[in-house]
C-alpha positions as CSV (number, residue, x, y, z in Angstrom):
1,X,-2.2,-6.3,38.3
2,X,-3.4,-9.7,36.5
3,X,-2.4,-10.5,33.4
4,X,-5.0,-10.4,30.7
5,X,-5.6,-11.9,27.6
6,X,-2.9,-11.6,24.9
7,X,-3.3,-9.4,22.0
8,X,-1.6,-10.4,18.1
9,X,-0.8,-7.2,15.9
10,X,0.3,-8.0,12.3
11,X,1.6,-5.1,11.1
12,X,1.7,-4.7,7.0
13,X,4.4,-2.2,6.5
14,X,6.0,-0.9,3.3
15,X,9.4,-2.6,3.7
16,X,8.7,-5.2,6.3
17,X,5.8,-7.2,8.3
18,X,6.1,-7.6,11.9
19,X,4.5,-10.1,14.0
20,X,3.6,-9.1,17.9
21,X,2.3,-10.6,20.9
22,X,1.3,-8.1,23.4
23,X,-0.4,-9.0,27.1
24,X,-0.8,-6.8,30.7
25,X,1.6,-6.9,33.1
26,X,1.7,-4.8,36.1
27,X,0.0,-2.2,34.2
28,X,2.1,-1.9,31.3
29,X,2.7,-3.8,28.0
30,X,4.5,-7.0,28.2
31,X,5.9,-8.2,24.7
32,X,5.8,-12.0,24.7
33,X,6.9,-12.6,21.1
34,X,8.2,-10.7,17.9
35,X,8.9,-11.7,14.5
36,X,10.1,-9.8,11.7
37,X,10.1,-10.2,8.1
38,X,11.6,-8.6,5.5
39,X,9.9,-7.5,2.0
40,X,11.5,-7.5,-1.7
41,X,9.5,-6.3,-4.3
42,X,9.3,-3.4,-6.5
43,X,8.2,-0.5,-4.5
44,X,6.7,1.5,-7.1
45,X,4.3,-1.5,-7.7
46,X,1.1,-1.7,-5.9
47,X,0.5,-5.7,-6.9
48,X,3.9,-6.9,-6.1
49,X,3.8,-5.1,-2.7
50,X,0.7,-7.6,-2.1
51,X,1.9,-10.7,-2.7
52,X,4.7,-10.2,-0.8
53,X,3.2,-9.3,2.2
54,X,0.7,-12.9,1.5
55,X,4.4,-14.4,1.4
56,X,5.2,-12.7,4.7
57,X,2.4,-13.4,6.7
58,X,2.6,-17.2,5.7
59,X,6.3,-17.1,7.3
60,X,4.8,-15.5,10.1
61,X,1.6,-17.4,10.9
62,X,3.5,-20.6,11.3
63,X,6.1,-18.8,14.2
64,X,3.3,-16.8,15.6
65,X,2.1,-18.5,19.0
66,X,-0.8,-16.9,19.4
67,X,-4.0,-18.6,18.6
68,X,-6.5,-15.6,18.9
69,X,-7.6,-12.9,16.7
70,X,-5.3,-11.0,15.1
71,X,-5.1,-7.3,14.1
72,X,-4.2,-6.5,11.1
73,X,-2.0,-2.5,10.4
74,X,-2.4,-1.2,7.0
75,X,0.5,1.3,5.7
76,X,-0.6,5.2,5.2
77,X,-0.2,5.4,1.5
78,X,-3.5,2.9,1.4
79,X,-5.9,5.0,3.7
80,X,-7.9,8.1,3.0
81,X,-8.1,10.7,6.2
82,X,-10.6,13.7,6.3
83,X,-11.2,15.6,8.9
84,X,-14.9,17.4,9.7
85,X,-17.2,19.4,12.3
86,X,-20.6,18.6,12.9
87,X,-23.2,19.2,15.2
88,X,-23.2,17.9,18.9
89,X,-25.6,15.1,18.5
90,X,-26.2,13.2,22.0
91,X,-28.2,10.2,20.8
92,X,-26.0,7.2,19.8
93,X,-28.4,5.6,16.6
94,X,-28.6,9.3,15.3
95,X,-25.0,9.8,15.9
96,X,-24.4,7.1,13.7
97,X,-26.3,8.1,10.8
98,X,-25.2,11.8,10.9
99,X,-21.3,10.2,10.8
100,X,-22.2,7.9,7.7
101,X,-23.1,11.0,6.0
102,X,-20.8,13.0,6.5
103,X,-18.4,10.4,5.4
104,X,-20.0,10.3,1.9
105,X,-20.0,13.8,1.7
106,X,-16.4,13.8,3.0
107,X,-15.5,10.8,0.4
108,X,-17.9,10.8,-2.3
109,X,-16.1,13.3,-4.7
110,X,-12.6,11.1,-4.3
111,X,-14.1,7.3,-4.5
112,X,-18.4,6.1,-4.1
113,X,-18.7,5.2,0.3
114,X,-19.7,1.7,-1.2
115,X,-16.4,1.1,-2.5
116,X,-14.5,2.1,1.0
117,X,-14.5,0.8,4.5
118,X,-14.7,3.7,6.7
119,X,-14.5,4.4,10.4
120,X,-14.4,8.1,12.3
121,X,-13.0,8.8,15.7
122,X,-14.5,12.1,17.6
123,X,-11.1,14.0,18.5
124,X,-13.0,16.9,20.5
125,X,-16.5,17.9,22.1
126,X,-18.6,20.2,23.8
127,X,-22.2,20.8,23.8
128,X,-22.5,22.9,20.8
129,X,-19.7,21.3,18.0
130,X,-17.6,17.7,17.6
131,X,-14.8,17.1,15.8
132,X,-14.2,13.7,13.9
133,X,-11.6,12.2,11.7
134,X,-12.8,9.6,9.2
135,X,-10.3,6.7,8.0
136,X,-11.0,5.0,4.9
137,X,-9.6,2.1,2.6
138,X,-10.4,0.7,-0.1
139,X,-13.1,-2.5,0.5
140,X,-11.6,-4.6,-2.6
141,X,-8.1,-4.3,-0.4
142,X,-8.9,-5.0,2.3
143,X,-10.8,-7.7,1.6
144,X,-8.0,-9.5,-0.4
145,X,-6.0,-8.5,2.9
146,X,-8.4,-10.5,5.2
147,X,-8.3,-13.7,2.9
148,X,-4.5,-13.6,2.1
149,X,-4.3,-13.4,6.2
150,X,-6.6,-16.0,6.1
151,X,-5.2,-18.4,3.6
152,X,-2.0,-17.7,5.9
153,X,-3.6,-19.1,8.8
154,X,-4.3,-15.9,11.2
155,X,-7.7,-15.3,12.2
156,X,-8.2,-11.2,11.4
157,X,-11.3,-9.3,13.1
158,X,-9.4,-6.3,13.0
159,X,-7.8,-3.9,10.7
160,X,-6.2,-0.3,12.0
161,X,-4.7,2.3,10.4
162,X,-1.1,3.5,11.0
163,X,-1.8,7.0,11.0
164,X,-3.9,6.2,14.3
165,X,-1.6,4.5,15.8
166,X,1.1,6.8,17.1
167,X,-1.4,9.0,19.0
168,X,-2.5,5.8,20.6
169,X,1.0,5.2,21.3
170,X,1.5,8.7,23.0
171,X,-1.5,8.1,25.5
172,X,-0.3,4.9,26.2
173,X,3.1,6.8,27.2
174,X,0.9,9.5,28.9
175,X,-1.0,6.5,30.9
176,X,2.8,5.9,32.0
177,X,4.0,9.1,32.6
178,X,1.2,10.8,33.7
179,X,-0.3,13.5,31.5
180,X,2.2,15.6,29.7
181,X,0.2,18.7,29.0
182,X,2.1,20.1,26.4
183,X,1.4,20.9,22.9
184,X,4.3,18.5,20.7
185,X,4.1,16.6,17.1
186,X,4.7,13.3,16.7
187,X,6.3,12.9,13.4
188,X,6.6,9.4,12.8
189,X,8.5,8.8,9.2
190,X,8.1,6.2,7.5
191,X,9.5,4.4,4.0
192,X,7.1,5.9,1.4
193,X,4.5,8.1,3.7
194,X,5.0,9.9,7.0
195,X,2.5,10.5,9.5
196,X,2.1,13.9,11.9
197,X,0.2,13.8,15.1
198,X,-0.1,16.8,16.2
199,X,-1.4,16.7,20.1
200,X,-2.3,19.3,22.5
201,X,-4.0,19.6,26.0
202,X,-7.5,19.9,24.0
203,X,-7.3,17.4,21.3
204,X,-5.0,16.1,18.9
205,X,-4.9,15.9,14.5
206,X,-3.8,13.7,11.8
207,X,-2.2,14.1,9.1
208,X,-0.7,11.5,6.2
209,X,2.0,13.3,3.9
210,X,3.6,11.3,1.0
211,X,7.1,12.5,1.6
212,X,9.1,8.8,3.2
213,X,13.0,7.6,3.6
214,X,12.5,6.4,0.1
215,X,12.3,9.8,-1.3
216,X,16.5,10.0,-0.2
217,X,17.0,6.7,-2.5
218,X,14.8,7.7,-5.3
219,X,16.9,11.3,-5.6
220,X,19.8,9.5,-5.5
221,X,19.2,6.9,-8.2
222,X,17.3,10.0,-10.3
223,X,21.2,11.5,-9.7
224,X,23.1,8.6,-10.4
225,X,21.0,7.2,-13.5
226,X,20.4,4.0,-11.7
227,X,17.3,2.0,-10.6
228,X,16.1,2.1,-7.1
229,X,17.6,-1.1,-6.2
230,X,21.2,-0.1,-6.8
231,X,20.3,3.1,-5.0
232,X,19.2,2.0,-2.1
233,X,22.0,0.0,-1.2
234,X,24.0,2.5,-2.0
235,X,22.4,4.8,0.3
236,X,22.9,2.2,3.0
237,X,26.6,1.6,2.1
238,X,26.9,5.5,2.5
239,X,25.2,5.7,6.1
240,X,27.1,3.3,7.5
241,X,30.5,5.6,6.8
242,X,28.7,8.1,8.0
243,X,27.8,6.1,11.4
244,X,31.3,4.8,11.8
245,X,32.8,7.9,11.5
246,X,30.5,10.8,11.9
247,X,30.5,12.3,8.2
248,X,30.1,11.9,4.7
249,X,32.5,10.1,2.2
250,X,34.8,12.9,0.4
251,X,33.5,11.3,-2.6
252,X,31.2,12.3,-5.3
253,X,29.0,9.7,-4.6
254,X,29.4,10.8,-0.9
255,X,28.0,13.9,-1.9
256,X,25.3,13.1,-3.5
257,X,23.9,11.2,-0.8
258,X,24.6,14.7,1.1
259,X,22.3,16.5,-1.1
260,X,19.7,13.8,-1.3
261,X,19.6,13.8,2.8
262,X,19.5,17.7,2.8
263,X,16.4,17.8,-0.2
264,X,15.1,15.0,2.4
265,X,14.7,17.0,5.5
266,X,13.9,20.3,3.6
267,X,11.0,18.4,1.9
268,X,10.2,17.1,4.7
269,X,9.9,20.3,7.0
270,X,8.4,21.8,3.9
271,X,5.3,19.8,3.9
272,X,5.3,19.8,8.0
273,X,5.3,23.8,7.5
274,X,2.1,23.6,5.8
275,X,0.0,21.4,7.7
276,X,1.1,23.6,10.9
277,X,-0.1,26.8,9.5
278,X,-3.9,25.3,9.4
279,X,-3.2,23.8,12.5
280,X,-1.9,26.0,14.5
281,X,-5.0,28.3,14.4
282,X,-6.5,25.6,16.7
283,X,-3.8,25.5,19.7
284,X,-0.1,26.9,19.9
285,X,2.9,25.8,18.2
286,X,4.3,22.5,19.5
287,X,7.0,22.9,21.9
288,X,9.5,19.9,20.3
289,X,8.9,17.2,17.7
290,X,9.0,14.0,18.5
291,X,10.7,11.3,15.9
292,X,10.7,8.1,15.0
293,X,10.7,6.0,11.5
294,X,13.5,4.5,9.7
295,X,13.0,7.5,7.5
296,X,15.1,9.9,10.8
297,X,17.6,7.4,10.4
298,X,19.1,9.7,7.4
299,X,22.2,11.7,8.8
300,X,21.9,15.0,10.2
301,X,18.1,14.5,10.5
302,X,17.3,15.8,13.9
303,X,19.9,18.8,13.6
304,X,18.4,20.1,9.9
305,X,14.8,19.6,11.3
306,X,15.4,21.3,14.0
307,X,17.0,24.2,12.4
308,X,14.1,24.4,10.1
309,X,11.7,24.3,12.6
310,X,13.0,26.1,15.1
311,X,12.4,23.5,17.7
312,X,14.0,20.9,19.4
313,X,13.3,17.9,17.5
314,X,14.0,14.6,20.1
315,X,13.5,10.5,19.2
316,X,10.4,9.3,20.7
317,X,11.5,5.6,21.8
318,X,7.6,4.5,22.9
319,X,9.4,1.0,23.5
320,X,11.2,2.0,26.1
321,X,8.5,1.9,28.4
322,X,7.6,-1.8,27.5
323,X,8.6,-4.8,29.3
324,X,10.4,-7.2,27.0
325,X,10.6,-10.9,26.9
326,X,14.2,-12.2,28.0
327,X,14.3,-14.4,25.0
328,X,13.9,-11.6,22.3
329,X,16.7,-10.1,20.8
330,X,17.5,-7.0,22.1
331,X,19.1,-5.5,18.3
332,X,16.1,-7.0,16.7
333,X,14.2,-4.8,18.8
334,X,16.3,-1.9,18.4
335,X,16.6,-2.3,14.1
336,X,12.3,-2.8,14.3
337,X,11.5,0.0,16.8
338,X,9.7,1.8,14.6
339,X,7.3,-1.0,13.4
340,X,7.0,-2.0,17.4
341,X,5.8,1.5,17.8
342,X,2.9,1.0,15.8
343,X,2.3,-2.1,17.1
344,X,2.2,-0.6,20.6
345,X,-0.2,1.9,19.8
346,X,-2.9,-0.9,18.6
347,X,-2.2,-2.7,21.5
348,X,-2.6,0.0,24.0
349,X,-6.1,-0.7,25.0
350,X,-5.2,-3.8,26.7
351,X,-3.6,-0.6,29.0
352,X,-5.7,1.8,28.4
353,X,-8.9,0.5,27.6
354,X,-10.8,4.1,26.8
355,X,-8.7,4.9,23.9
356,X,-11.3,5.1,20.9
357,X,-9.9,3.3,18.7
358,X,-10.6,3.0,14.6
359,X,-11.4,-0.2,13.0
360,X,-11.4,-0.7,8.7
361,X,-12.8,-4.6,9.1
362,X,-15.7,-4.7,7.1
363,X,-19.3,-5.0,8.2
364,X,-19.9,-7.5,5.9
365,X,-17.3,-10.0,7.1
366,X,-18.1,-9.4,10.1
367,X,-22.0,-10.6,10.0
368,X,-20.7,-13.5,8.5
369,X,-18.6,-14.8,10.8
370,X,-21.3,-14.3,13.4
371,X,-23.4,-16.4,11.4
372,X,-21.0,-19.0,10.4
373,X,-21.2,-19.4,14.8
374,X,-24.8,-19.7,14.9
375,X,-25.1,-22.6,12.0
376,X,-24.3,-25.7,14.2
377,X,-27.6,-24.4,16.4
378,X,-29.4,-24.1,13.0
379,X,-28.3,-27.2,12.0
380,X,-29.4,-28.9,15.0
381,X,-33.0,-27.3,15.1
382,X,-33.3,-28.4,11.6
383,X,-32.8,-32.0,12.4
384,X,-34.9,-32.0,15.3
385,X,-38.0,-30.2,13.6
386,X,-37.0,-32.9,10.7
387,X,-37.3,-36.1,13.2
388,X,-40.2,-35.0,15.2
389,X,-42.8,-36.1,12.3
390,X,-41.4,-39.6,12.5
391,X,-41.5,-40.1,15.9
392,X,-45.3,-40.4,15.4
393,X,-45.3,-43.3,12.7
394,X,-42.3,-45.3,14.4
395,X,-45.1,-48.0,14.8
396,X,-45.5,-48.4,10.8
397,X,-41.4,-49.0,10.3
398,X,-42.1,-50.8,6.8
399,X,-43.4,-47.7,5.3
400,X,-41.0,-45.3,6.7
401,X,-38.1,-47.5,6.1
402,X,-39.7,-47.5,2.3
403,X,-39.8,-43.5,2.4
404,X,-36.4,-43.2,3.6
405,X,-35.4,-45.9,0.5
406,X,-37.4,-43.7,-1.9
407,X,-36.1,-40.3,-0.9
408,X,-33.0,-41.4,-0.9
409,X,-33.2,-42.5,-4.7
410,X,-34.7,-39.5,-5.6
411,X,-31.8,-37.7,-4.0
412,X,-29.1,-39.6,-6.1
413,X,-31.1,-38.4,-9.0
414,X,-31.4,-34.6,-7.9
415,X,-27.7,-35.1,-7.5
416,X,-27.0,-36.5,-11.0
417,X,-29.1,-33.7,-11.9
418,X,-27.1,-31.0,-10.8
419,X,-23.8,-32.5,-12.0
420,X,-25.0,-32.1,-15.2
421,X,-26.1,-28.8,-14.5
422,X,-22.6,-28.0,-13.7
423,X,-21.0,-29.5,-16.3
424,X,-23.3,-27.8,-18.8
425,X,-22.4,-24.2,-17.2
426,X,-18.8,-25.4,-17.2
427,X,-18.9,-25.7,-21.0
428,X,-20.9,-22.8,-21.4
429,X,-18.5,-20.8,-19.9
430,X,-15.7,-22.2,-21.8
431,X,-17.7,-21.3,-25.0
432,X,-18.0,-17.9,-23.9
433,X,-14.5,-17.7,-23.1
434,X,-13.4,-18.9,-26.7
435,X,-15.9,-16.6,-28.3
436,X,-14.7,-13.4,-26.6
437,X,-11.1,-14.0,-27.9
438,X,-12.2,-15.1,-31.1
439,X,-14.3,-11.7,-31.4
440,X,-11.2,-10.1,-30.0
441,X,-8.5,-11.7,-32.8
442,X,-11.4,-10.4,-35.1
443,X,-10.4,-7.3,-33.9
444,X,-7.3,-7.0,-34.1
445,X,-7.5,-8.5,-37.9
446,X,-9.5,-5.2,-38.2
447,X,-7.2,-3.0,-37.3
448,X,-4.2,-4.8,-38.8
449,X,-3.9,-1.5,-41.3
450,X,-3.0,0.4,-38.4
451,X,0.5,-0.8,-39.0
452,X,1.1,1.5,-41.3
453,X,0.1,4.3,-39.1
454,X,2.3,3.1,-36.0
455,X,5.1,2.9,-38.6
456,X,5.1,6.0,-39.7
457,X,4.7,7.7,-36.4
458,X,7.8,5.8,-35.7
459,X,9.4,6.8,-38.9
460,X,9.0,10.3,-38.0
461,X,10.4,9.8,-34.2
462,X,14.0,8.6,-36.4
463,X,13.2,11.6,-38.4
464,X,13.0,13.8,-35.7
465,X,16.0,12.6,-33.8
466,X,18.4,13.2,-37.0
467,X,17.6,17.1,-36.9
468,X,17.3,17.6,-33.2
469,X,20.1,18.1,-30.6
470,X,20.1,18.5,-26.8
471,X,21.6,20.0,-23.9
472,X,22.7,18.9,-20.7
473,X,22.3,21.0,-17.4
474,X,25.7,22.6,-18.0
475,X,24.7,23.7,-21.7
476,X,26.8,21.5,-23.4
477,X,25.5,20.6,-27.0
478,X,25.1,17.0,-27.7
479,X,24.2,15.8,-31.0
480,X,21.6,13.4,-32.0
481,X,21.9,12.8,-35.6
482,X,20.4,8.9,-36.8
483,X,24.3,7.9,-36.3
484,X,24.3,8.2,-32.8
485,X,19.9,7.1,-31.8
486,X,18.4,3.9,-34.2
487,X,15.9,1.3,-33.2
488,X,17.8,-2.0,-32.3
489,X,14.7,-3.9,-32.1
490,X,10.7,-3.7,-31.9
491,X,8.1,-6.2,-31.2
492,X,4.4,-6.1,-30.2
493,X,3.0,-8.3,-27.0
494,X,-0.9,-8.4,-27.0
495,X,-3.1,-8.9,-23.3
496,X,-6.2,-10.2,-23.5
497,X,-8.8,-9.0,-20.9
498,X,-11.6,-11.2,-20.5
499,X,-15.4,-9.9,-20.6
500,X,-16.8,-8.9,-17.7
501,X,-21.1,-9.6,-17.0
502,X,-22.7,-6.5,-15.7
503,X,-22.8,-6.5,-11.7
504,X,-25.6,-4.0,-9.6
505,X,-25.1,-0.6,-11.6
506,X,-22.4,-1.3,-13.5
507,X,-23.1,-1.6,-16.9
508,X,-21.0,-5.2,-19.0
509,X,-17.5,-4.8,-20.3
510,X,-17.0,-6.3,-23.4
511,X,-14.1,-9.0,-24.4
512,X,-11.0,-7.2,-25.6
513,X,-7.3,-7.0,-26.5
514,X,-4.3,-4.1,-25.4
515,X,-1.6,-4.2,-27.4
516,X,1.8,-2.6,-26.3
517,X,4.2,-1.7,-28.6
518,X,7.5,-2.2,-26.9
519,X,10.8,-0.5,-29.4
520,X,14.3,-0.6,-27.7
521,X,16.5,2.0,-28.7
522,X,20.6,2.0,-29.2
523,X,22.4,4.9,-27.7
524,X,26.1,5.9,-28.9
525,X,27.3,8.1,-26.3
526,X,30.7,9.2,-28.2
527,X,31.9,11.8,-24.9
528,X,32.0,8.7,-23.1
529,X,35.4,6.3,-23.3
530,X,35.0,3.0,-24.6
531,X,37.6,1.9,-23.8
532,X,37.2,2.7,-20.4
533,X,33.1,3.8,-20.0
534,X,31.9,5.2,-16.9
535,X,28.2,6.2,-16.7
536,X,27.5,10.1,-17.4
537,X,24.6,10.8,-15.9
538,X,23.6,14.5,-17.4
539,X,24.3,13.6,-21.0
540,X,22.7,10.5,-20.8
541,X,19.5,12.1,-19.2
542,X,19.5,14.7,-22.0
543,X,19.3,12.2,-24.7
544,X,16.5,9.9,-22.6
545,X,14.8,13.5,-22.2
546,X,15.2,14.1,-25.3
547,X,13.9,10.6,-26.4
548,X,10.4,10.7,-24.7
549,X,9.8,14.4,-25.8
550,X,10.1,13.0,-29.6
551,X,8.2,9.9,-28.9
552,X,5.3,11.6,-27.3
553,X,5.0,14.3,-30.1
554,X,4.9,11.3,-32.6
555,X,2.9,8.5,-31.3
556,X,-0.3,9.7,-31.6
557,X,-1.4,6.1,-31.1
558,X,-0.4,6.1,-27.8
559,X,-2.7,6.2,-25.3
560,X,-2.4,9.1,-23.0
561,X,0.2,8.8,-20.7
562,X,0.8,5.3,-21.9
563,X,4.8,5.6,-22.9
564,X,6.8,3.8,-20.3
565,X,10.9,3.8,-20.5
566,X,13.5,1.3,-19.0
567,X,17.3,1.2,-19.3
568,X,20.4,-0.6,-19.6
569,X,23.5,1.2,-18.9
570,X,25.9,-1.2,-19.4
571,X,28.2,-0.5,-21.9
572,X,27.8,3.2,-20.0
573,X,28.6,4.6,-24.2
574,X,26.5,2.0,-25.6
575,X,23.3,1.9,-23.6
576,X,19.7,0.9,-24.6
577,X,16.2,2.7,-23.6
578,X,13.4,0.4,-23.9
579,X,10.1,2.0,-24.6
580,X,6.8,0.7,-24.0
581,X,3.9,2.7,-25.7
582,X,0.3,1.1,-24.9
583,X,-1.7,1.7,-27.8
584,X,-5.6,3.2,-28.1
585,X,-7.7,1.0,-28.3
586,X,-9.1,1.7,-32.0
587,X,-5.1,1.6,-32.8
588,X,-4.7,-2.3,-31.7
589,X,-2.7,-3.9,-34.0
């Protein structure tokens, strides 16, 4: 078979972004090009996560060889899946209209439809009832994920989610294998979501559960007292003992990884348990499970699982069964294969061409671009209908070449017109600006008696920690008198939020000021050695405990939910707990 045209997937993932090049050949996938790039950010921040995927896409869009459009893959945790049952409908317009409103009324109680970019894909019909999913996202994300593609160089017209992706993957398999006919989940685990496919001879579902590899890390550094980061590579420094020699270190930290990979699975199997019991009404139970993801990299994975679930649980290796460019790495391939999975599945319809496939690109954008084509032809009719009128008077070329001279100084001043415009709104907004944040230090000059308030809420936090004690898991007392908790240090950092003008139906947000209150604690730990400190991880979780119970019975200030903590362990008997409490807004100070 010829090849066809080549097809670019950019897939956004939690931990890395992936760059493929996909074309036909001889009726399968052919991979001309792969790039992979890792991310480093914090995980459990949603703005960090952005503009390091901005960061990776530049590194990719300047490798990338493809000059085409590109499709972009959004992770799970951003997307919003319902599913629904309507009434067969044959006529396409209606059809339409019946889905857009069943998507508000599928959507409208989590987030307004004219904040989301929505699609639906019919999963099963007969003559009576059809079955849809609808995929959502937010449209302020993925709009800033078109233009940081953009900025990057890629030209997007597409954007798919992952949860889509691995049934499109298994129909791509099916198109190889011929049809499998057999009722299986495809569990494909990712870092902070996992998705389940679960397909049968008469249809298929999805579902997006928030259980991912990084809930192993996250139980191991709640374990340890550490932060994610030292976790995780602790975690990795664990698996690969455990690949090398086929068990876990005889170590305590060995064993906590155990237990964290144990909770894993059982979490895991847990939530797949669930979603199974609904589903399962519809079909039979799947015959086998089929895994991939980082997140099955955990040891024991596939053996747990399928103890659990009473099923054979096998690795589903869609990249098998697609032809790979000599020059590509073959361990690149193998450490990526779950991100190539998903970027298989969006490019399966240059194989199978009647998969039904979801796209989250806006409308909007969309138009535009359209239009931004047509406005050469505009421009040209524009200049022609401009020019015919002369054509008549070329005989009198005095008086039109004094026209042209006249209309061109009346455009200089139009132009010195609007400069001045501009630089008068320019100022305007500056004053604006400098009003606001004068209004807003007026403010917090108002509120300045609050002081005494926050003080003595923190007063009676000290007070509180002199006549309380704790207990770790084990029932050990530990005491807290003001000997062994004080405030090292305490200062206040103020944000200023700018005004916003009101915008359709909602209402103008007035200039103001936060104010967090950020108090760092000093922790004597006397069990621990100082002499020779090592990090106890159940007494210093009591105290910390402890700590925020005090703090949030005290600071009435706070806003609700608004006390944050950090730590330094080091000395392990001398650490610190940072606090930062964001105030109400009446309680600036």
């Amino acid at each position: 078979m010829a090849k066809v045209s080549a097809k670019t997937i950019i897939n956004c993932g939690t931990t890395h972004v992936t760059g493929s090049v996909f074309s036909e050949k001889n009726g399968a996938l052919y991979l001309e090009q792969f790039i992979t790039e890792p991310l480093s950010y914090d995980y459990s921040d949603e703005n960090s996560w952005e503009s390091e995927i901005a960061r990776a896409m530049r590194v990719i869009a300047k490798q990338i060889k493809s000059e085409g459009n590109v499709a972009l893959v959004v992770p799970g945790q951003f997307l919003i899946t319902k599913e629904a049952r309507i009434a067969t409908v044959t006529d396409e317009s209606r059809r339409r209209k019946i889905y857009a409103e069943e998507a508000a009324a599928q959507f409208q109680r989590l987030i307004p439809l004219d904040e989301l970019v929505w699609d639906a894909q019919s999963v099963n019909r007969d003559e009576i009832e059809e079955e849809l999913i609808f995929f959502a996202m937010k449209l302020e994300k993925a709009n800033r994920l078109i233009e940081q593609a953009r900025l990057a160089g890629l030209k997007p017209t597409h954007i798919q989610p992952n949860t889509i992706l691995d049934i499109q993957a298994y129909r791509y398999l099916e198109r190889l294998n011929g049809t499998l006919n057999e009722t299986v989940l495809v569990l494909n685990v990712g870092a902070k979501t996992s998705n389940l496919t679960y397909v049968s001879p008469t249809g298929y579902s999805v579902n997006n559960i928030n259980v991912g590899g990084n809930f192993v890390t996250q139980t191991i550094a709640e374990a340890q007292g550490i932060d994610f980061e030292k976790a995780e590579r602790l975690k990795l420094e664990v698996f690969s003992v455990y690949n090398e020699t086929g068990a876990f270190p005889a170590t305590d930290v060995g064993g906590v990884v155990a237990a964290a990979c144990d909770k894993f699975v059982r979490r895991l199997s847990k939530e797949i348990t669930l979603r199974l019991v609904v589903l399962r009404k519809r079909g039979d139970k799947p015959t086998r499970i089929l895994a991939s993801g980082r997140g099955r990299l955990a040891p024991g994975f596939f053996q747990s699982l399928s103890t659990l679930q009473k099923v054979p649980v096998e690795r589903l290796s869609v990249t098998d069964y697609v032809e790979i460019a000599p020059y590509i790495p073959e361990g690149e391939i193998k450490e990526n294969s779950a991100q190539l999975q998903e970027a298989i599945g969006a490019a399966a319809i240059l194989v199978v061409p009647e998969i039904p496939t979801v796209n989250l690109f806006p409308q909007e954008l969309v138009k535009i671009a359209a239009f931004k084509k047509q406005i050469p032809w505009y421009v040209l009719g524009g200049m022609m209908i401009a020019v015919a009128p002369w054509l008549v008077f070329m005989k009198a070329e005095e008086q039109a070449v004094a026209m042209v001279k006249d209309i061109q100084e009346q455009q200089k001043a139009i132009n010195s017109l609007n400069e001045r415009k501009i630089r008068v709104q320019n100022l305007q907004k500056g004053i604006d600006a400098c009003n606001d944040y004068v209004v807003s230090v007026d403010r917090i000059l108002d509120n300045r008696y609050n002081w005494n308030e926050v003080l003595e809420e923190l007063q009676k936090t000290q007070l509180e920690l002199a006549s309380l004690a704790s207990k770790t898991t084990d029932g050990e007392l530990v005491p807290a008198s003001d000997r062994h908790i004080w405030i090292e240090s305490m200062e206040v950092k103020r944000n200023y939020v700018p005004a916003k003008d009101a915008d359709g139906d909602k209402p103008a947000v007035p200039a103001k000021v936060n104010s967090d209150l950020i108090v760092t604690f000093k922790l004597l730990i006397p069990e621990i050695d100082g002499m020779n400190p090592s990090h106890n991880a159940k007494i210093f979780n009591a105290r910390l405990k402890m700590l925020r119970e005090v703090l949030a019975r005290n600071m009435h200030s706070a806003e609700p939910g608004g006390i944050s903590d950090s730590a330094n362990l080091n000395p392990a008997n001398l650490p610190t707990i940072t606090f930062t409490i964001r105030l109400k807004d009446k309680e600036g100070i």
